[in-house]
ChimeraX commands (.cxc) that place a marker at each C-alpha (Angstrom):
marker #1 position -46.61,-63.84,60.45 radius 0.5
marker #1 position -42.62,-64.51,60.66 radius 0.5
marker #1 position -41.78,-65.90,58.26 radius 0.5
marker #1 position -44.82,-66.50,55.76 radius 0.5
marker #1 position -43.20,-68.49,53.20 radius 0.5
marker #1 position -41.10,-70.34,55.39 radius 0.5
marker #1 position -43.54,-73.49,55.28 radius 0.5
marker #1 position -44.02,-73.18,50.92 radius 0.5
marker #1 position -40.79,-73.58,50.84 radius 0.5
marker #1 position -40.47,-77.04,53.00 radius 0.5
marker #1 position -43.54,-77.96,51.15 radius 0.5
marker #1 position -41.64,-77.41,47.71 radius 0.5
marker #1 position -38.60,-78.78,48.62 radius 0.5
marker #1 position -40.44,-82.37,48.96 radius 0.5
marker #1 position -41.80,-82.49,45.99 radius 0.5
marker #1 position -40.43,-83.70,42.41 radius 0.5
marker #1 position -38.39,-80.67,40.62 radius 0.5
marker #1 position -39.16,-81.16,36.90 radius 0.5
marker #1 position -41.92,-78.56,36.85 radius 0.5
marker #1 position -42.64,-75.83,39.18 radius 0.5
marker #1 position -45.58,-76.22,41.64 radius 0.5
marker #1 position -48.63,-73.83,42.09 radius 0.5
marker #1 position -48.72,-72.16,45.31 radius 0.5
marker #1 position -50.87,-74.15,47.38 radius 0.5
marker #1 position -52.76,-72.85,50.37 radius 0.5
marker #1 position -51.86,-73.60,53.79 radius 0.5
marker #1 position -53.74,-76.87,54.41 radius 0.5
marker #1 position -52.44,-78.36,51.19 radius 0.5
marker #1 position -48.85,-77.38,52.32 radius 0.5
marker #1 position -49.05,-78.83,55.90 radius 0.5
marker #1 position -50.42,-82.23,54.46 radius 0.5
marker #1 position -47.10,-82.46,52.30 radius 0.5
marker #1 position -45.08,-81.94,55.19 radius 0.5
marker #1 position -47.04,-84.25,57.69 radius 0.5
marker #1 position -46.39,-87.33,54.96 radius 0.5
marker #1 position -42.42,-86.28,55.27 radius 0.5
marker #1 position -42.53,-86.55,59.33 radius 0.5
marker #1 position -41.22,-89.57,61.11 radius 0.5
marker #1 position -43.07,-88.31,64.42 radius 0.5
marker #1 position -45.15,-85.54,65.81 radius 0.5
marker #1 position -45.98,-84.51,69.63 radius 0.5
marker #1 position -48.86,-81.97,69.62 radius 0.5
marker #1 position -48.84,-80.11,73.01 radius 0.5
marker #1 position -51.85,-79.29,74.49 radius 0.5
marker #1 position -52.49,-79.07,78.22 radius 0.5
marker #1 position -53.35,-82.41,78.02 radius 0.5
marker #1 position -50.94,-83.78,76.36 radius 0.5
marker #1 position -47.97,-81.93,78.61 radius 0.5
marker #1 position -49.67,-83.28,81.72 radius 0.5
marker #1 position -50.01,-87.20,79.88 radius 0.5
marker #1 position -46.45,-86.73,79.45 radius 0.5
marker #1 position -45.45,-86.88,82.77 radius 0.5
marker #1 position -43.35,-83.67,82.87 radius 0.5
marker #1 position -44.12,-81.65,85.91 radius 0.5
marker #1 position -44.50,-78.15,85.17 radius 0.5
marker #1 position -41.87,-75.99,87.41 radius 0.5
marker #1 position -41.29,-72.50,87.65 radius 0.5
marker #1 position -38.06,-71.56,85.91 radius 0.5
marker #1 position -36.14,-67.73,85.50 radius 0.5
marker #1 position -34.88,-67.18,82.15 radius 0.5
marker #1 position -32.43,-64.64,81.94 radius 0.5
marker #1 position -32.66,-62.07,79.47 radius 0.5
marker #1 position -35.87,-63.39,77.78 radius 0.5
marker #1 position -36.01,-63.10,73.95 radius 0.5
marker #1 position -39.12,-62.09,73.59 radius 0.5
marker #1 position -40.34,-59.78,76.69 radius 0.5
marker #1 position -36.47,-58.33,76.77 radius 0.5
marker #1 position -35.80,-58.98,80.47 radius 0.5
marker #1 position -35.92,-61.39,83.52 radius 0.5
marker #1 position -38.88,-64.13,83.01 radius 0.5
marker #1 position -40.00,-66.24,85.78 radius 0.5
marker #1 position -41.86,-68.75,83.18 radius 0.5
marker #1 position -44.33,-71.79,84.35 radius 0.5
marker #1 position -42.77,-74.54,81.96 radius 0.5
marker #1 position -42.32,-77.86,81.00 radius 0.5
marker #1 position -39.37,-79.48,80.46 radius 0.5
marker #1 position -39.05,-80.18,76.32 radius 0.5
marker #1 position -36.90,-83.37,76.64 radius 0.5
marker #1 position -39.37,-85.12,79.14 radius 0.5
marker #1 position -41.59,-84.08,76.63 radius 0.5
marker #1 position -40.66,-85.36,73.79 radius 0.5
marker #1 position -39.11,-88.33,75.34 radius 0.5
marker #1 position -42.85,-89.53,76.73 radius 0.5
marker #1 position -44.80,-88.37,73.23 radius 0.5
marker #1 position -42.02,-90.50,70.99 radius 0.5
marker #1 position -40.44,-93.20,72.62 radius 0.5
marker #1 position -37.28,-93.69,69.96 radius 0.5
marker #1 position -36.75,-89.53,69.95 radius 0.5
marker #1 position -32.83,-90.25,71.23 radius 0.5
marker #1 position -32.40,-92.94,68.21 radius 0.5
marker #1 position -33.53,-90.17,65.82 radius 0.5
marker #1 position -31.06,-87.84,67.22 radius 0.5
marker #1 position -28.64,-90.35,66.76 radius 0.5
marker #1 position -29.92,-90.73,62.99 radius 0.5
marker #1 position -29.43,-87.15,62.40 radius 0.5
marker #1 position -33.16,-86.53,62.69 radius 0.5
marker #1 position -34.17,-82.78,61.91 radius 0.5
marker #1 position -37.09,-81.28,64.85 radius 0.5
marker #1 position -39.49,-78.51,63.38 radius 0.5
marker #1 position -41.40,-76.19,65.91 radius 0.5
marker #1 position -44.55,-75.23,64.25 radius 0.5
marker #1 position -46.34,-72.53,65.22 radius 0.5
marker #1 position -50.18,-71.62,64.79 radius 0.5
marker #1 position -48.53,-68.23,62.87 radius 0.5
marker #1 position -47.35,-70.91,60.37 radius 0.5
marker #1 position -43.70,-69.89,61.48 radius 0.5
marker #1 position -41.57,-72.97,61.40 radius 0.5
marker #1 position -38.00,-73.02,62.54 radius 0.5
marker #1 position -35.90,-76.11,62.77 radius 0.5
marker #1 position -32.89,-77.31,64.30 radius 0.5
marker #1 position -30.49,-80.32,64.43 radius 0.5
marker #1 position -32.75,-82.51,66.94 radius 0.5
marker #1 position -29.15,-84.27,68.62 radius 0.5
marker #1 position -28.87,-79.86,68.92 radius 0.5
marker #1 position -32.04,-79.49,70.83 radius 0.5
marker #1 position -32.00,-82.62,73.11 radius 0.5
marker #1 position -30.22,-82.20,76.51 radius 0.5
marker #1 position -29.81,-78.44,76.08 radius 0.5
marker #1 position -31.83,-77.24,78.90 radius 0.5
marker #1 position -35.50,-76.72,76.36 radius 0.5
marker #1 position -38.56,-75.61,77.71 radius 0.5
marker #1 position -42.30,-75.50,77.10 radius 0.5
marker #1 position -43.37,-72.26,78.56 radius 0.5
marker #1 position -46.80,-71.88,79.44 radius 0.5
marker #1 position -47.69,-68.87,81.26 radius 0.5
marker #1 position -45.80,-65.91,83.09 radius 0.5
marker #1 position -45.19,-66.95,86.51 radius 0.5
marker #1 position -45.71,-63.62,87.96 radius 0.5
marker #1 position -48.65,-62.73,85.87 radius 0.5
marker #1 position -51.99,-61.85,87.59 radius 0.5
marker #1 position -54.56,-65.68,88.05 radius 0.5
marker #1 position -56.11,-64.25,85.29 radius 0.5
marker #1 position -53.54,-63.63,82.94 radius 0.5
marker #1 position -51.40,-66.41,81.36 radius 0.5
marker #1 position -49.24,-63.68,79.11 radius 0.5
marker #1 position -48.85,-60.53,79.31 radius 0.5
marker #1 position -48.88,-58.33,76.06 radius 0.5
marker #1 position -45.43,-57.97,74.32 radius 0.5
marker #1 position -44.34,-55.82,71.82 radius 0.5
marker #1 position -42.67,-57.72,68.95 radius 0.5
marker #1 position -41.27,-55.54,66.02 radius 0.5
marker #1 position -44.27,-53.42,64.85 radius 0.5
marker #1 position -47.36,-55.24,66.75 radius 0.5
marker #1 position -48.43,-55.86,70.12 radius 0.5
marker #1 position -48.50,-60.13,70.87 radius 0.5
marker #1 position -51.78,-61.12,73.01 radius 0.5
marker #1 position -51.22,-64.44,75.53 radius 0.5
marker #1 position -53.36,-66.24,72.65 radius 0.5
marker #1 position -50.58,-65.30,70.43 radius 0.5
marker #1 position -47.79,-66.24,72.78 radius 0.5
marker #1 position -49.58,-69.58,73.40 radius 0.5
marker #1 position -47.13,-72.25,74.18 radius 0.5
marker #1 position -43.39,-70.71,74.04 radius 0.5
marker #1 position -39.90,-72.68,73.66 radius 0.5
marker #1 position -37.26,-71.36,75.86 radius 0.5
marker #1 position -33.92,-72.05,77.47 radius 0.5
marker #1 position -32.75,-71.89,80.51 radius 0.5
marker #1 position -29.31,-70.94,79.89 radius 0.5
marker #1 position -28.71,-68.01,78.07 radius 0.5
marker #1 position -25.60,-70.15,75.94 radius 0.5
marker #1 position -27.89,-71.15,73.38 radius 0.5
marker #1 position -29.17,-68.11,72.30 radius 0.5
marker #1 position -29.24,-69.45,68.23 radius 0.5
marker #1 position -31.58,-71.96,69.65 radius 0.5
marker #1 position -35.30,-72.07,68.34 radius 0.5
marker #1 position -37.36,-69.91,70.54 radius 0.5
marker #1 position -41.03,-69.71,68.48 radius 0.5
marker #1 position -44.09,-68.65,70.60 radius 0.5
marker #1 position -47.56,-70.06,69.55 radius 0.5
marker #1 position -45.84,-73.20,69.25 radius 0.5
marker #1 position -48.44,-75.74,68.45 radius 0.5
marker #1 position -46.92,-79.03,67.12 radius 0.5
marker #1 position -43.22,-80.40,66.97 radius 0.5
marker #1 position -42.18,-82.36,64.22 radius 0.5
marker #1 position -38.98,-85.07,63.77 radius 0.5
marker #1 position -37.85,-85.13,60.32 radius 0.5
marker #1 position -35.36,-86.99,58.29 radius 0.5
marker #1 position -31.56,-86.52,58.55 radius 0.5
marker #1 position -30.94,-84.61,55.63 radius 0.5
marker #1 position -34.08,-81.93,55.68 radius 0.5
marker #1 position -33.25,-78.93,54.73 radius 0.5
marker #1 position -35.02,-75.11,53.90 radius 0.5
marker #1 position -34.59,-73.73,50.43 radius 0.5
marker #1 position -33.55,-70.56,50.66 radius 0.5
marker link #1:1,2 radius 0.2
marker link #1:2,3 radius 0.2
marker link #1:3,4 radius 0.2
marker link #1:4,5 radius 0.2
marker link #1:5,6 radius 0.2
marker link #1:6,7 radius 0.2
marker link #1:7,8 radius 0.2
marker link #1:8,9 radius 0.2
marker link #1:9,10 radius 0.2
marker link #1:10,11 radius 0.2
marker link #1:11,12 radius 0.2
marker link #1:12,13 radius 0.2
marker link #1:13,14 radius 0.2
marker link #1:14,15 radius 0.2
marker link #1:15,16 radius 0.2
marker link #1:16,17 radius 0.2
marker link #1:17,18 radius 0.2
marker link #1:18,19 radius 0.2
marker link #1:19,20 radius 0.2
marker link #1:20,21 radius 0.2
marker link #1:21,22 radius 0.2
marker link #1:22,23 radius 0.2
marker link #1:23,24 radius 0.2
marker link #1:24,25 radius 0.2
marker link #1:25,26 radius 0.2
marker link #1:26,27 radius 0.2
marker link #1:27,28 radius 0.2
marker link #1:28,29 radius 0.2
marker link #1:29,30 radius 0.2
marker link #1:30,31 radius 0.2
marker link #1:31,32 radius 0.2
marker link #1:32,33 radius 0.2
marker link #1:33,34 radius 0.2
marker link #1:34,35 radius 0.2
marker link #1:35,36 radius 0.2
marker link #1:36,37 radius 0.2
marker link #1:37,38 radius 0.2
marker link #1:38,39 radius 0.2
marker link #1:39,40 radius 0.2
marker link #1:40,41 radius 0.2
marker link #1:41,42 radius 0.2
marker link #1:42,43 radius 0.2
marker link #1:43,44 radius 0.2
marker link #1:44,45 radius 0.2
marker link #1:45,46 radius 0.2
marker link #1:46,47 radius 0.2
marker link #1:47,48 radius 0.2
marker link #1:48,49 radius 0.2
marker link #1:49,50 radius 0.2
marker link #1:50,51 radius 0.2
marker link #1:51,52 radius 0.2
marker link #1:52,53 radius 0.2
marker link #1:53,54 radius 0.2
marker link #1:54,55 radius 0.2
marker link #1:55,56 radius 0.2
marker link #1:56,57 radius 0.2
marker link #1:57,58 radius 0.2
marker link #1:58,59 radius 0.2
marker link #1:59,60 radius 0.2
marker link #1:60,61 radius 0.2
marker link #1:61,62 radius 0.2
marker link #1:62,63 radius 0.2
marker link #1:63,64 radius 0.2
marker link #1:64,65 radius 0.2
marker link #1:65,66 radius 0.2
marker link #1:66,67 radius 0.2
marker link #1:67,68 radius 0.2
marker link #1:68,69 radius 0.2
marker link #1:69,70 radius 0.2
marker link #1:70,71 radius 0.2
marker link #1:71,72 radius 0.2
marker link #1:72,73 radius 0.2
marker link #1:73,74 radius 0.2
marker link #1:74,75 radius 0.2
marker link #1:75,76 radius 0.2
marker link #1:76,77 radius 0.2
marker link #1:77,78 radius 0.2
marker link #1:78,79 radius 0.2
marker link #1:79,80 radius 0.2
marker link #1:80,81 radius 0.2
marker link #1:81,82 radius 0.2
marker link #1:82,83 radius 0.2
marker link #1:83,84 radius 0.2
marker link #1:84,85 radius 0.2
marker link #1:85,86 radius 0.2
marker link #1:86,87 radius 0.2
marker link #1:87,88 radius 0.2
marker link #1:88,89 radius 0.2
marker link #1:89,90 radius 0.2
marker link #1:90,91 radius 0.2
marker link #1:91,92 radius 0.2
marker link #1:92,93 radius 0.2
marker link #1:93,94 radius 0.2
marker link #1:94,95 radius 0.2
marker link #1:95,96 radius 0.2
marker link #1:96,97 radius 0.2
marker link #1:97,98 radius 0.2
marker link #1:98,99 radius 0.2
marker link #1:99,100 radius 0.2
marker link #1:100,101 radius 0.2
marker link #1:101,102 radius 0.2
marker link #1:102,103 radius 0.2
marker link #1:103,104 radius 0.2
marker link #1:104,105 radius 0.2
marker link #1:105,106 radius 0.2
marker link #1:106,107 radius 0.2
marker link #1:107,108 radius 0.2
marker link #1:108,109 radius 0.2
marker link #1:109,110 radius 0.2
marker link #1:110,111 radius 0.2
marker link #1:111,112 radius 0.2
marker link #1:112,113 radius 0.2
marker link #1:113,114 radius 0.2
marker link #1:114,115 radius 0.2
marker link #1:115,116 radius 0.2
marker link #1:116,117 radius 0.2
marker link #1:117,118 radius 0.2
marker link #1:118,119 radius 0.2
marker link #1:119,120 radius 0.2
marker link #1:120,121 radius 0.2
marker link #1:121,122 radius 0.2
marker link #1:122,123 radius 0.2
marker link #1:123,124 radius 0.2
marker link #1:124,125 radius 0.2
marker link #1:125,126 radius 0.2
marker link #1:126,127 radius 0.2
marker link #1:127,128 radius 0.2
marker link #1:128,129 radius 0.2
marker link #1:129,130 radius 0.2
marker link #1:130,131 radius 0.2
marker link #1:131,132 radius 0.2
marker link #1:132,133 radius 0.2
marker link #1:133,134 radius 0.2
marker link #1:134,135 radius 0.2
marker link #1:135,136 radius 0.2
marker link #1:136,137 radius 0.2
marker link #1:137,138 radius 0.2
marker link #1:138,139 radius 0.2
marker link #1:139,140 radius 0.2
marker link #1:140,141 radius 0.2
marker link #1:141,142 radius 0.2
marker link #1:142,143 radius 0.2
marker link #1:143,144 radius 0.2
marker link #1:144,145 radius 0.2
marker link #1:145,146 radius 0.2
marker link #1:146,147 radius 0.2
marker link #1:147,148 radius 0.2
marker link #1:148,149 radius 0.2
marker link #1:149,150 radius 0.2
marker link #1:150,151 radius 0.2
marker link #1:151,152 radius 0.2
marker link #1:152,153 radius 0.2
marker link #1:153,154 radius 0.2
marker link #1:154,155 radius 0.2
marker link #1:155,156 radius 0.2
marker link #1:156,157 radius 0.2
marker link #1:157,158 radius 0.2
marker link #1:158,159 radius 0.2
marker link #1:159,160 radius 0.2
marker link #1:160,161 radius 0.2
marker link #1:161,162 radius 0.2
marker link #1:162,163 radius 0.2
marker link #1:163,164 radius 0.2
marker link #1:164,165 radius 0.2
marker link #1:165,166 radius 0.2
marker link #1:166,167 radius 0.2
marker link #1:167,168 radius 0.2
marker link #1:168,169 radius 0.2
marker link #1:169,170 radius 0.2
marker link #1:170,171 radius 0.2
marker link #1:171,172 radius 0.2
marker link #1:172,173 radius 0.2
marker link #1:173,174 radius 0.2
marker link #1:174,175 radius 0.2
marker link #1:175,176 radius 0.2
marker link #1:176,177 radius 0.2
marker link #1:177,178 radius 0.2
marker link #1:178,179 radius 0.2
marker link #1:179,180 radius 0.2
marker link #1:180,181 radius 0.2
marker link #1:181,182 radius 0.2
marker link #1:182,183 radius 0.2
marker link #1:183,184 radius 0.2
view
């Protein structure tokens, strides 16, 4: 995991502050968030092709996570979003918060007026991996990540927004309130 307690702590942070909470497990902590969310796009193959976003093959230079060159099947993230919640732009307007969440329970979040129109995509596979392989293995710190692992993959095409979100195993993206914030 990436950041294990990442998610406790949005949990926490929406609930009352008079007495401390019990760690809850994972399910119970997701639930709290999910009442907090304005909208949520789940991507599945699916739901990327009901979007009408047509997957294209993109080269992202200098790839965070496999350290070089990618040629990357994706899908454009704005298109996405745009097509899974119709008034995404007037929540960017609002000051709306987006959360990545990832089946690791990782869960970064950005600024979503930061993420629209910045060139985000929904990786899907390696372009230049064998038919068979969507992913090949990459090393990440200590461990080896599988293509289950890598899943579905955020990425940019230009290399200027390297502070950018860029979770793998990305599963469902959430639109906050203005005003959300991590405890540190």
């Amino acid at each position: 995991m990436r950041h294990p307690a990442l998610l406790l702590t949005l949990a926490l942070s929406f609930l009352p502050t008079a007495h401390a909470a019990p760690a809850q497990p994972k399910a119970q902590q997701l639930a709290v968030f999910k009442v907090a969310a304005l909208a949520s796009a789940t991507i599945t193959p699916a739901t990327l092709l009901a979007s009408g976003a047509r997957a294209e093959t993109v080269t992202i230079p200098a790839d965070y996570l496999y350290k070089r060159d990618l040629r990357v099947r994706a899908y454009d993230l704005d298109a996405f979003l745009k097509a899974r919640i119709p008034d995404i732009e007037a929540l960017a307007a609002q000051g709306a918060q987006v959360m990545f969440w990832c089946r690791d329970g990782y869960a970064p979040m950005a600024k979503l007026s930061d993420v629209l129109g910045r060139g985000g995509l929904i990786a899907v596979a390696d372009a230049d991996a064998p038919a068979d392989v969507r992913w090949p293995n990459a090393p990440y710190k200590t461990s080896v990540l599988t293509a289950t692992e890598i899943g579905n993959y955020v990425v940019w095409r230009a290399a200027q927004f390297p502070a950018k979100p860029q979770p793998w195993g990305l599963e469902t993206i959430y639109v906050l309130p203005a005003g959300t914030a991590l405890k540190k």
